[in-house]
C-alpha positions in Angstrom: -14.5 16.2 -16.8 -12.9 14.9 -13.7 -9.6 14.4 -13.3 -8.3 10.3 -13.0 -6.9 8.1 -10.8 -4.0 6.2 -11.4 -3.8 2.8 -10.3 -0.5 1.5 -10.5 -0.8 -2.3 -10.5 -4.5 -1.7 -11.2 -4.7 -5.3 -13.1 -3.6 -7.3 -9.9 -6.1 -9.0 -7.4 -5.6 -5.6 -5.4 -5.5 -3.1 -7.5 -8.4 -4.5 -9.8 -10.7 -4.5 -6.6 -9.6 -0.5 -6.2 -10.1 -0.1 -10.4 -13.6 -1.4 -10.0 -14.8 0.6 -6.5 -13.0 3.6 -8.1 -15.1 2.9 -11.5 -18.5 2.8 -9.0 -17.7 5.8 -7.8 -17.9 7.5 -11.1 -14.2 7.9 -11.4 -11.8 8.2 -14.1 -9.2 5.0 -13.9 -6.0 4.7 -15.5 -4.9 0.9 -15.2 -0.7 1.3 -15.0 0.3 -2.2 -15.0 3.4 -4.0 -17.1 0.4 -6.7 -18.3 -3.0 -5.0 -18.4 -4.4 -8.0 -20.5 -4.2 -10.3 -17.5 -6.8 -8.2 -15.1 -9.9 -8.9 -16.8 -10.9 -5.2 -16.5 -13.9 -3.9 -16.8 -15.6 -1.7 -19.4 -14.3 2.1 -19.2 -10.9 2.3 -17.9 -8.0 3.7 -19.9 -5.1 0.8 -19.9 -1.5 2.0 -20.4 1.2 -0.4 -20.2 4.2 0.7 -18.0 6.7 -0.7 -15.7 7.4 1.2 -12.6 10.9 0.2 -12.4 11.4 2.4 -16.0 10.7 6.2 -15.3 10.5 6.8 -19.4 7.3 4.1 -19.4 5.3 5.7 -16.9 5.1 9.7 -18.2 2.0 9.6 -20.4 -0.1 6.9 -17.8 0.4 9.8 -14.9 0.0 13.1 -16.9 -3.0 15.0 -15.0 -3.9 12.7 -12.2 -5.8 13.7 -9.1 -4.5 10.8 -7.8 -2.3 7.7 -7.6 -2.8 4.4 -6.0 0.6 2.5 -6.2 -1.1 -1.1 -5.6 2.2 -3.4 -6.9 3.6 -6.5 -5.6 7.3 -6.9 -4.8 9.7 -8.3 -6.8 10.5 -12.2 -6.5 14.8 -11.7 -6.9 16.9 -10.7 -3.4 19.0 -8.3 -6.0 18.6 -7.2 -9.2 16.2 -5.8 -11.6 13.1 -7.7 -10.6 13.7 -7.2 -6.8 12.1 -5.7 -3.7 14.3 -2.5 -3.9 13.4 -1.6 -7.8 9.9 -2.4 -7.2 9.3 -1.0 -4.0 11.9 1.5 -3.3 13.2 2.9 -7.2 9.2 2.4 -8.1 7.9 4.5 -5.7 10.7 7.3 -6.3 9.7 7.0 -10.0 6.4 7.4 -9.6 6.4 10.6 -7.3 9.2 11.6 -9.7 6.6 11.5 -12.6 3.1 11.9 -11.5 4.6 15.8 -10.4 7.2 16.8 -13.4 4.5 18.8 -14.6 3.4 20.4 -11.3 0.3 17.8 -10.5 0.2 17.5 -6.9 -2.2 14.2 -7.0 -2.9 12.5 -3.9 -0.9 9.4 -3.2 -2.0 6.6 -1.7 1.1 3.8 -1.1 -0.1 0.0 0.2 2.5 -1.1 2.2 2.2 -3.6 4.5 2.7 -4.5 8.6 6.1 -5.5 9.7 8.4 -2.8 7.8 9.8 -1.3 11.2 10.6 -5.0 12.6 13.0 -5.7 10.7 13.9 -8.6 13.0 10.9 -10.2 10.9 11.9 -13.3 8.9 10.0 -11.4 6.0 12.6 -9.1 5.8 15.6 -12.4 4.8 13.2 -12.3 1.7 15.8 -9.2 -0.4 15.5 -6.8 2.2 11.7 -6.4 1.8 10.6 -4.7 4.9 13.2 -2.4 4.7 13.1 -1.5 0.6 9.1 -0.8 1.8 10.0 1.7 4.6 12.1 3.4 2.6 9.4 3.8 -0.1 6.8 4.6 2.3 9.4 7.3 3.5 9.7 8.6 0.0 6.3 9.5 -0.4 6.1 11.3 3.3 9.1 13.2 2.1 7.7 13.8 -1.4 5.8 17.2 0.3 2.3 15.3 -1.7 -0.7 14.9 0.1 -0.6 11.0 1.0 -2.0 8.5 2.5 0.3 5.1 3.3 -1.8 2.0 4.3 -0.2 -0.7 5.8 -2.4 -4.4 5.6 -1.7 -6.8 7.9 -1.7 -10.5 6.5 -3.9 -10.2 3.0 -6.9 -12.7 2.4 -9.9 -13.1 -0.7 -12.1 -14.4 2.4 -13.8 -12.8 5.3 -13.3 -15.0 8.2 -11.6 -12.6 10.2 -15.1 -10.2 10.2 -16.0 -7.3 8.2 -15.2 -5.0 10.9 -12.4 -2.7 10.2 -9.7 -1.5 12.9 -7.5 0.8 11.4 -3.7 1.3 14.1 -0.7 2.9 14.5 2.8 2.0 15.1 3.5 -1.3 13.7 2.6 -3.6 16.8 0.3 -5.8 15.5 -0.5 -8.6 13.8 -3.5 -10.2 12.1 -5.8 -10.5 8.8 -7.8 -8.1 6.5 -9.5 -8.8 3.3 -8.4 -7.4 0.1 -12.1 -5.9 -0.4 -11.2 -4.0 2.9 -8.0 -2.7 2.2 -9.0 -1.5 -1.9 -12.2 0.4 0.0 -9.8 2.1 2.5 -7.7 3.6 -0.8 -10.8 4.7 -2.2 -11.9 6.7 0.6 -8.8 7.6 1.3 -8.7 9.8 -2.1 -11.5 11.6 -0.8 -11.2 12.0 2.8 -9.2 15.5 3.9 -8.7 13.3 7.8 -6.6 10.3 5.4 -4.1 13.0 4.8 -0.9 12.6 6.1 -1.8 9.3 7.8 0.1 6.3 8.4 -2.2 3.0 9.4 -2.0 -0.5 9.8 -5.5 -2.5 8.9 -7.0 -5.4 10.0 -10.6 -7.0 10.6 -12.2 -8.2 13.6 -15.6 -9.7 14.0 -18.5 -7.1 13.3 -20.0 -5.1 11.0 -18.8 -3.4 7.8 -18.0 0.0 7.9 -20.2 2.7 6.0 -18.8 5.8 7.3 -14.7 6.1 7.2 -14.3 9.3 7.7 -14.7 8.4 11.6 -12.2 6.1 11.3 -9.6 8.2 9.5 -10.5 11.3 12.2 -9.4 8.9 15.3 -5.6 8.5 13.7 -2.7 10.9 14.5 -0.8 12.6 11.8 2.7 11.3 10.7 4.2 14.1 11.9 2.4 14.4 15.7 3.6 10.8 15.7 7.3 11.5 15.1 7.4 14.6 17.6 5.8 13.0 20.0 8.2 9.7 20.0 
């Protein structure tokens, strides 16, 4: 029997998208999410109740995983327990901390978002939020996992921007991608050696949708070509 995926945040309107294509796929899904009840899930996931920002929570939801998908939104406070630094930053660290205590070395793949290195961004008034996500997003590249860290530019349910996909580097842009979009790039991402190392923004653009990633993935530099060649 296959190993699972973890999907941290698996009952939110991301992660329940990336529960369900996981689930096509014939995968095993573990739903990680502090209210499981609240995602409607389908019909053969295992659901575990956990709270990143609590290491203790999270131990038997991670045990064994091929892979993680840490799909959770930010917290609402600018300090505090329920803010952008325990969810993002501490939850991330947790995470890594636990999915590998017992020598798993699952694959992770971390949604961040665009912005985090303009921290000149009004987003970033909102506790620090850009810069809590950076630091998580440099957590997992330091974590010596195999990772993936995908970076959405302005989320939408609907597909007016086009169902082509346009995957960047180095936080310039700006724009929208659809949430279907973004849970199919985790997917592949899982499965595709070229997603490995890779740090992308994502947006859509008029066209078609894609059925082969692994071109898309192949055309991005690796994190640390990027850093050596800045």
């Amino acid at each position: 029997m296959r190993s699972p995926i973890a999907v941290i945040g698996g009952a939110g309107r991301l992660g329940s998208l990336v529960t369900r294509r996981l689930l096509q796929e014939g995968t095993r899904v573990r739903v990680v999410s502090r209210h499981p009840e609240r995602g409607r899930l389908p019909l053969g996931v295992e659901e575990h109740r956990a709270d990143v920002r609590y290491a203790d929570s999270l131990a038997t939801a991670l045990r064994g995983c091929a892979g993680v998908v840490f799909s959770v939104e930010p917290g609402t406070a600018d300090s505090g327990p329920d803010s952008p630094e325990t969810t993002m930053y501490d939850g991330v660290r947790n995470v890594l901390a636990t999915a590998t205590e017992h020598g798993e070395r699952p694959h992770f793949v971390l949604v961040s978002q665009i912005f985090v290195t303009r921290r000149e961004h009004p987003m970033n008034a909102y506790g620090r939020l850009l810069d809590w996500r950076l630091r998580g997003e440099d957590a997992v590249r330091e974590s010596g996992l195999p990772y993936t860290v995908v970076r959405p530019s302005w989320l939408t349910d609907e597909g007016f921007a086009g169902n082509r996909v346009r995957l960047e580097q180095g936080d310039r842009g700006d724009g929208w991608v659809s949430r279907t979009a973004v849970a199919e790039a985790c997917v592949q991402a899982l499965s595709s050696p070229a997603a490995v190392g890779r740090t992308f923004e994502m947006y859509n653009e008029l066209g078609e949708t894609p059925t082969d990633w692994a071109p898309l993935f192949a055309r991005l530099g690796a994190d640390r070509q990027l850093e050596r060649s800045r």
